[in-house]
PDB file as gemmi writes it, atoms N, CA and C in Angstrom:
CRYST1    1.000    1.000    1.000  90.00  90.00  90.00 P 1                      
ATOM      1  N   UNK A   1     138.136 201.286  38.999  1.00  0.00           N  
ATOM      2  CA  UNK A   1     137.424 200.779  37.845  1.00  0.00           C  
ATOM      3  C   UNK A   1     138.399 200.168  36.845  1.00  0.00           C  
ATOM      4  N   UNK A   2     139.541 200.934  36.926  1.00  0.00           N  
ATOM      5  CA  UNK A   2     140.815 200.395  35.633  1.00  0.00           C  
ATOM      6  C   UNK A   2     140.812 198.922  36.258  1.00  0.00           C  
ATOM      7  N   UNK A   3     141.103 198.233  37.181  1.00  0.00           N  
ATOM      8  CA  UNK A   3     141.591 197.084  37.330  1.00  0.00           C  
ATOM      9  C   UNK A   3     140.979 196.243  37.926  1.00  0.00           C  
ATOM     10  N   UNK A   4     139.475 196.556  37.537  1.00  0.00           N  
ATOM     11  CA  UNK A   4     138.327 195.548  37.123  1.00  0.00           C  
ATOM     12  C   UNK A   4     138.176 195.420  36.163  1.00  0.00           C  
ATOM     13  N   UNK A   5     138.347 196.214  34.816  1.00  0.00           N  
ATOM     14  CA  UNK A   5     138.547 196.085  33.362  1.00  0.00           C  
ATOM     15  C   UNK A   5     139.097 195.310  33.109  1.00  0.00           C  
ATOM     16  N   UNK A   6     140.749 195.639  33.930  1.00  0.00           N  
ATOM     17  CA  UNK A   6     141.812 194.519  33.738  1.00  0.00           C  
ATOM     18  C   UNK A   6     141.635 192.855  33.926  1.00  0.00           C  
ATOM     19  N   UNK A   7     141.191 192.627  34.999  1.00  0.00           N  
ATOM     20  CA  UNK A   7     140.762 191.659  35.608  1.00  0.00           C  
ATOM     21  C   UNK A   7     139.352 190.674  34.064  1.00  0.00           C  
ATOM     22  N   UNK A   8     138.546 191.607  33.727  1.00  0.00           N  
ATOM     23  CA  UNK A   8     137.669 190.602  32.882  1.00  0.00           C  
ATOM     24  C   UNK A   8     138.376 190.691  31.265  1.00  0.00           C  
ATOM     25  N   UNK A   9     139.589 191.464  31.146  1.00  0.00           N  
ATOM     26  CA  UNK A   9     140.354 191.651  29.915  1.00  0.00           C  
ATOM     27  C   UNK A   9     141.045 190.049  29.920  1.00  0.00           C  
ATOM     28  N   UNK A  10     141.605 190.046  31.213  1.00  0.00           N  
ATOM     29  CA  UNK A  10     142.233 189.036  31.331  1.00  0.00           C  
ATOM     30  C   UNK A  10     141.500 187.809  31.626  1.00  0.00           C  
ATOM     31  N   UNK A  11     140.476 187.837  31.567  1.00  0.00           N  
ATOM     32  CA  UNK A  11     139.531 186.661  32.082  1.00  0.00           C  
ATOM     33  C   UNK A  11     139.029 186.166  30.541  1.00  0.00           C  
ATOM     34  N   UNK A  12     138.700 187.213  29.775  1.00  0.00           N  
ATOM     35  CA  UNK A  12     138.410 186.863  28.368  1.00  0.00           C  
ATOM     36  C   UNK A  12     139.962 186.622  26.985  1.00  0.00           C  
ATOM     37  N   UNK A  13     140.607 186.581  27.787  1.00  0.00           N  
ATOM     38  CA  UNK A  13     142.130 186.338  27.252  1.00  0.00           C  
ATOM     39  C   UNK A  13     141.747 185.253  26.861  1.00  0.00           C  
ATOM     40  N   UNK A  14     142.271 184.834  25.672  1.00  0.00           N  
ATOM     41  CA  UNK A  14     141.934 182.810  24.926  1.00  0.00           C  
ATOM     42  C   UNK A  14     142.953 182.012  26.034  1.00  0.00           C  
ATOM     43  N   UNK A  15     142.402 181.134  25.994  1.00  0.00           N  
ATOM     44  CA  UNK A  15     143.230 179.797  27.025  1.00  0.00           C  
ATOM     45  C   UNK A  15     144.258 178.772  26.301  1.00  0.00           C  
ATOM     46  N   UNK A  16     145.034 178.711  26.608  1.00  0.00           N  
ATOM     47  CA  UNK A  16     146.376 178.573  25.702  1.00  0.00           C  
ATOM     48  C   UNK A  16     145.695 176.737  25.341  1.00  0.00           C  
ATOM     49  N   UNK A  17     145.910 175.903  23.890  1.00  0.00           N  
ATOM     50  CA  UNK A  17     145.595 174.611  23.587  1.00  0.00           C  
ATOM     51  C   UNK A  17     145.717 173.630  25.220  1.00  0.00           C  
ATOM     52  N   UNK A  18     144.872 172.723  25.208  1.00  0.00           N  
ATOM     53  CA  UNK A  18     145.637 171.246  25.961  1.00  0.00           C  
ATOM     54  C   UNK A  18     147.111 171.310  25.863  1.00  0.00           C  
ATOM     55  N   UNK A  19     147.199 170.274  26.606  1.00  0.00           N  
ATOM     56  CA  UNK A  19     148.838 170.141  26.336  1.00  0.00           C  
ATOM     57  C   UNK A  19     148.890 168.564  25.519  1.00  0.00           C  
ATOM     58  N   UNK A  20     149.002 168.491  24.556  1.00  0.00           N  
ATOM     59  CA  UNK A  20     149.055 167.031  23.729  1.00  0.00           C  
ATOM     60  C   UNK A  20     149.961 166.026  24.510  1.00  0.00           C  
ATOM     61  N   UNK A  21     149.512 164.825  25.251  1.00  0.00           N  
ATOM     62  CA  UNK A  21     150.202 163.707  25.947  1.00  0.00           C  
ATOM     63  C   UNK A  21     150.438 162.646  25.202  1.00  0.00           C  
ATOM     64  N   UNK A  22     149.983 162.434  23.585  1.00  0.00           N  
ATOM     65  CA  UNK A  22     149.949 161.592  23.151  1.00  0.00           C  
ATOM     66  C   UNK A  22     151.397 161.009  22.609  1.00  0.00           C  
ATOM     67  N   UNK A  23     152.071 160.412  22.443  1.00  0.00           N  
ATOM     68  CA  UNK A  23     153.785 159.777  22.371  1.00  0.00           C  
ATOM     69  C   UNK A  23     153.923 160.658  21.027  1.00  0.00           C  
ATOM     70  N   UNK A  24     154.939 160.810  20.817  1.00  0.00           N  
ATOM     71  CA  UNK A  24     155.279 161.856  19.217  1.00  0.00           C  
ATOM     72  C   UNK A  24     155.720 161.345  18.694  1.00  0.00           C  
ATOM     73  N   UNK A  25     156.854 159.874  18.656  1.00  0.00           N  
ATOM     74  CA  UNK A  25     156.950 158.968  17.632  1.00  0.00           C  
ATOM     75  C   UNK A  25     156.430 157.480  18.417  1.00  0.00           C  
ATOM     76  N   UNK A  26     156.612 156.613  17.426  1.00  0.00           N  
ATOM     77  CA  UNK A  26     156.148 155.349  17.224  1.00  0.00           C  
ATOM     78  C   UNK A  26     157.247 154.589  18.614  1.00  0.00           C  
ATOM     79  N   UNK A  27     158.583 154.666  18.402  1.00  0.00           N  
ATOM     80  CA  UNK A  27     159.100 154.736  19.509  1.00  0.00           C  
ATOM     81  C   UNK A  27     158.505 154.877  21.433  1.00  0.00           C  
ATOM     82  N   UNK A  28     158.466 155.942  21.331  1.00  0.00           N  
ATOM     83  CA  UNK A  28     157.126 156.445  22.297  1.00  0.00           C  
ATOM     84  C   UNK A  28     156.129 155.603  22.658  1.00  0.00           C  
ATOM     85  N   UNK A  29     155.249 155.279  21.537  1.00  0.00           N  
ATOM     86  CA  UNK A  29     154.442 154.529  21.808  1.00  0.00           C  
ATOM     87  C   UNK A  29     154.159 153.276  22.274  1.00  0.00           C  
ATOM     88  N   UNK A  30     155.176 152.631  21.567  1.00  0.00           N  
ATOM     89  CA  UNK A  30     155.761 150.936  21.676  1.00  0.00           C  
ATOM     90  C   UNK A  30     156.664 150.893  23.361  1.00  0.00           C  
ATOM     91  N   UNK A  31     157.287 152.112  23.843  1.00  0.00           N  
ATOM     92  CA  UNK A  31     157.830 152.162  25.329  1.00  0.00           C  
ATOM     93  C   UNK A  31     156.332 152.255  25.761  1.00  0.00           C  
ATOM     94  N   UNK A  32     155.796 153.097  25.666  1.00  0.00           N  
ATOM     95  CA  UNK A  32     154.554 152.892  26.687  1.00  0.00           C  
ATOM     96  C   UNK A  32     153.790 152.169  26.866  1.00  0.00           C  
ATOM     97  N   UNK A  33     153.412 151.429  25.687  1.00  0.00           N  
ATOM     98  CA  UNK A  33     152.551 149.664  25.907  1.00  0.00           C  
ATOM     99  C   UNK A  33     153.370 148.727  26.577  1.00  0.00           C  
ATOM    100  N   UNK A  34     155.035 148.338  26.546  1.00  0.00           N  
ATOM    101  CA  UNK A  34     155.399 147.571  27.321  1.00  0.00           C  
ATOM    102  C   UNK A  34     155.144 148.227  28.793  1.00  0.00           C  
ATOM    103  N   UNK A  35     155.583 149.231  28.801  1.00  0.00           N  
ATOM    104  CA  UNK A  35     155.656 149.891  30.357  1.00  0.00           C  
ATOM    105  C   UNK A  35     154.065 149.426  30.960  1.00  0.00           C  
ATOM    106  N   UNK A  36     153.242 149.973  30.311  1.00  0.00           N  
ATOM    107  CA  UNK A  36     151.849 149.585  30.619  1.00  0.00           C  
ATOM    108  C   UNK A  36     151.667 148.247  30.935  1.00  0.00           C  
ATOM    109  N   UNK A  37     151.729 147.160  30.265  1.00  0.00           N  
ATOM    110  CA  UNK A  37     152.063 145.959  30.354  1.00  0.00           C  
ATOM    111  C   UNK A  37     152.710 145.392  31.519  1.00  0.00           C  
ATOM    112  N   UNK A  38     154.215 145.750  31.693  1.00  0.00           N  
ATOM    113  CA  UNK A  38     154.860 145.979  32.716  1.00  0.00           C  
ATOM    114  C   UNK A  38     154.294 146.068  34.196  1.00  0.00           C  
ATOM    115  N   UNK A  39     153.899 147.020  34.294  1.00  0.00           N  
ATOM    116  CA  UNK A  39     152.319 147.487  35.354  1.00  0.00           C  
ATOM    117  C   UNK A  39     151.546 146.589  35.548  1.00  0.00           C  
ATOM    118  N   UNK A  40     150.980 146.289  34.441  1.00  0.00           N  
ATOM    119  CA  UNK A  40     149.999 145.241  34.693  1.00  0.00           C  
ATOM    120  C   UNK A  40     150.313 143.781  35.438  1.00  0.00           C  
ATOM    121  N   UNK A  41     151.486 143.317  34.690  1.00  0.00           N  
ATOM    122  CA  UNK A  41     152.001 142.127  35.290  1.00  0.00           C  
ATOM    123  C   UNK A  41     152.858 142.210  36.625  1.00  0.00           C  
ATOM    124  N   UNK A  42     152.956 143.556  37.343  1.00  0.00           N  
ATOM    125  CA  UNK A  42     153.806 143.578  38.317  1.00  0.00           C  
ATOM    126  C   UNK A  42     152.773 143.615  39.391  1.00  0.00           C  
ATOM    127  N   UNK A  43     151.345 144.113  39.211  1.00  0.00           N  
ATOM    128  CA  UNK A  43     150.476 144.178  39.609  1.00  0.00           C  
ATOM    129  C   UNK A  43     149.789 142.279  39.807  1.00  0.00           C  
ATOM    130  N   UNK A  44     149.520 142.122  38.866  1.00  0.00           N  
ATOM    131  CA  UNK A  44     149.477 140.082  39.204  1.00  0.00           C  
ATOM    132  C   UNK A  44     150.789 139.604  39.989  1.00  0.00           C  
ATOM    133  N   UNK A  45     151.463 140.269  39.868  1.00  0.00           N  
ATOM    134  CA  UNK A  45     152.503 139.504  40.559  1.00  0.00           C  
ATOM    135  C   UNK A  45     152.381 139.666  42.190  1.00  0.00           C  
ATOM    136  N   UNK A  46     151.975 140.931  42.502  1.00  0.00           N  
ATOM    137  CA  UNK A  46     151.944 141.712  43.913  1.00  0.00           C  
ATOM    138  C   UNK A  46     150.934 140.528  44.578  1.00  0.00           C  
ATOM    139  N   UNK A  47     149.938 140.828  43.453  1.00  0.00           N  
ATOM    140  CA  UNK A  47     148.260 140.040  43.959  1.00  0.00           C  
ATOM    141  C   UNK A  47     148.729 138.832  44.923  1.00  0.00           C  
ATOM    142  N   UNK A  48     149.975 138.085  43.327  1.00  0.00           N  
ATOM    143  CA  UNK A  48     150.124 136.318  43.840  1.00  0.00           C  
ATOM    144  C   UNK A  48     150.809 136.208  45.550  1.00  0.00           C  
ATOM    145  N   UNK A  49     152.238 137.475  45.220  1.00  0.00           N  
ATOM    146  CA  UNK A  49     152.691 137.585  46.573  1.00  0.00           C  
ATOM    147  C   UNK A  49     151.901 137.421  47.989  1.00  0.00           C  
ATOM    148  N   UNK A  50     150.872 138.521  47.913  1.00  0.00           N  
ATOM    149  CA  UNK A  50     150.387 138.705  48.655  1.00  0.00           C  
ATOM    150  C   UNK A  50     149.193 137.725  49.536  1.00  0.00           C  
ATOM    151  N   UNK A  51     148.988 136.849  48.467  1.00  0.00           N  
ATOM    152  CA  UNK A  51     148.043 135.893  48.404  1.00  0.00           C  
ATOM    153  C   UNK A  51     148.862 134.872  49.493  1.00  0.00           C  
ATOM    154  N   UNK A  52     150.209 134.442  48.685  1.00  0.00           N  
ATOM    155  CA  UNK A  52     150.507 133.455  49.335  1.00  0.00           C  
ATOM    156  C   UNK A  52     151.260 133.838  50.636  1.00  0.00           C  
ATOM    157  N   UNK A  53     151.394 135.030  51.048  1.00  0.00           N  
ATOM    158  CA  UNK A  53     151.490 135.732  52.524  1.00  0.00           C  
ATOM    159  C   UNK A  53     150.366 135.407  53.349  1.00  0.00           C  
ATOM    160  N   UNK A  54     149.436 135.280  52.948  1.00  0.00           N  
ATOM    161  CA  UNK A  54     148.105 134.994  54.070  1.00  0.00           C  
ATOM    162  C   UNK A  54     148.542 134.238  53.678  1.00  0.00           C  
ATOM    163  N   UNK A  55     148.378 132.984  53.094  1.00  0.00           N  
ATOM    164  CA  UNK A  55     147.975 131.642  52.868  1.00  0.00           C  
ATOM    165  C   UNK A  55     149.205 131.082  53.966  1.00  0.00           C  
ATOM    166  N   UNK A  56     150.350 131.476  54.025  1.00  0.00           N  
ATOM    167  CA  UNK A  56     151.412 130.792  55.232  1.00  0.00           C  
ATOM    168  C   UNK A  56     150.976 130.928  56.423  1.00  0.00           C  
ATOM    169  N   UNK A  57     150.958 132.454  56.772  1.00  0.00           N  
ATOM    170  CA  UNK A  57     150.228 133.050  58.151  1.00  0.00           C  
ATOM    171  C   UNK A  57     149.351 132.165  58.472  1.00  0.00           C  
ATOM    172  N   UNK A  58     147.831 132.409  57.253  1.00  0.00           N  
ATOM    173  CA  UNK A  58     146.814 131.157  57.739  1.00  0.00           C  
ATOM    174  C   UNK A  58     147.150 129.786  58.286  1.00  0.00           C  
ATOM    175  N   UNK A  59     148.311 129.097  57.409  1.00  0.00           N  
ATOM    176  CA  UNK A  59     148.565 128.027  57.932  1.00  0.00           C  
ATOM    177  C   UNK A  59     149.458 127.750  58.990  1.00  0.00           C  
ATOM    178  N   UNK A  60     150.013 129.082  59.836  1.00  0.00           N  
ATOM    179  CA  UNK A  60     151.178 128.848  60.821  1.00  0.00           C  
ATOM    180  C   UNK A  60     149.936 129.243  61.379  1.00  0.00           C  
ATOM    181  N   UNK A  61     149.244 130.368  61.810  1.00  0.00           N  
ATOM    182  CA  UNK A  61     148.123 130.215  62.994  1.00  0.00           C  
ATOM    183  C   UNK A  61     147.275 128.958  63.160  1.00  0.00           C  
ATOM    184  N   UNK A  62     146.991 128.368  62.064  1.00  0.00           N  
ATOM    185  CA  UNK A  62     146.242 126.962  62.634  1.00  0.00           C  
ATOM    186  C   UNK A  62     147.527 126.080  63.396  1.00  0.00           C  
ATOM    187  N   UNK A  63     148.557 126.033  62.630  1.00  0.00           N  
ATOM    188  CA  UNK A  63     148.941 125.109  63.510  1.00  0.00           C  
ATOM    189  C   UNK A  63     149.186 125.499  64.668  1.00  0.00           C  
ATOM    190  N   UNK A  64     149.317 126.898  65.114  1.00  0.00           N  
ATOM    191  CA  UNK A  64     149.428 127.342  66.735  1.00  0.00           C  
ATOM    192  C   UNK A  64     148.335 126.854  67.773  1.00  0.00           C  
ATOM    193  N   UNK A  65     147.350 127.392  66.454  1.00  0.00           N  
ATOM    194  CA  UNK A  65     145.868 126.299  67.643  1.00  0.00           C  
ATOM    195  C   UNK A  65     145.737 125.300  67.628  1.00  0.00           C  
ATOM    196  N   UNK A  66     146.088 124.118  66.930  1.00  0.00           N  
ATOM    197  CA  UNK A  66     146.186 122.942  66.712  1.00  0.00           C  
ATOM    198  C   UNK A  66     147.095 122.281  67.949  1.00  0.00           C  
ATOM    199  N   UNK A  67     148.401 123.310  68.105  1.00  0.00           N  
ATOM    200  CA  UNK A  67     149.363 123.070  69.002  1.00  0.00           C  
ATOM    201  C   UNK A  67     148.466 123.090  70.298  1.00  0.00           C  
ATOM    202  N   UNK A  68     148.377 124.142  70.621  1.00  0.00           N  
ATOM    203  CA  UNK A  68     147.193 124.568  71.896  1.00  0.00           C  
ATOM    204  C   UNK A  68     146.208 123.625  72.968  1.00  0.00           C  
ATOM    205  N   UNK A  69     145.529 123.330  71.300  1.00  0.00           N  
ATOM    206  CA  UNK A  69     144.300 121.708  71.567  1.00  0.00           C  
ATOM    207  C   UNK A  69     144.827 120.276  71.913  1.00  0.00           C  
ATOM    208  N   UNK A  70     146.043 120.337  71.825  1.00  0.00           N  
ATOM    209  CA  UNK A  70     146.536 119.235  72.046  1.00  0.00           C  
ATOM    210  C   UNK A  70     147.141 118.514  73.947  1.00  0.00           C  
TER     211      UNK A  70                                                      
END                                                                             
């Protein structure tokens, strides 16, 4: 019985605050919008890469079939 007591003693124990993530100076803050930023544009950048990776492929497989038909 003692350490089922224990068990809802400790269950009704207070739950320690959040943990605050928010930047603590201004510093902080101004790194994390570029960084964010950063992200963002490395992310358009991936997109463009990637884009113009098919777009070669696409155009070296046509010309393979093009080659082919001939």
């Amino acid at each position: 019985m003692k350490r089922l007591e224990d068990a809802v003693r400790r269950l009704r124990k207070p739950q320690p605050p959040p943990v605050d993530l928010r930047p603590p100076t201004a510093f902080d803050a101004l790194l994390e919008q570029r960084i964010s930023a950063l992200e963002r544009s490395l992310e358009d950048l991936k997109g463009r890469v990637n884009g113009l990776i098919f777009l070669v492929i696409g155009a070296v497989v046509v010309q393979i079939i093009l080659g082919f038909l001939k």
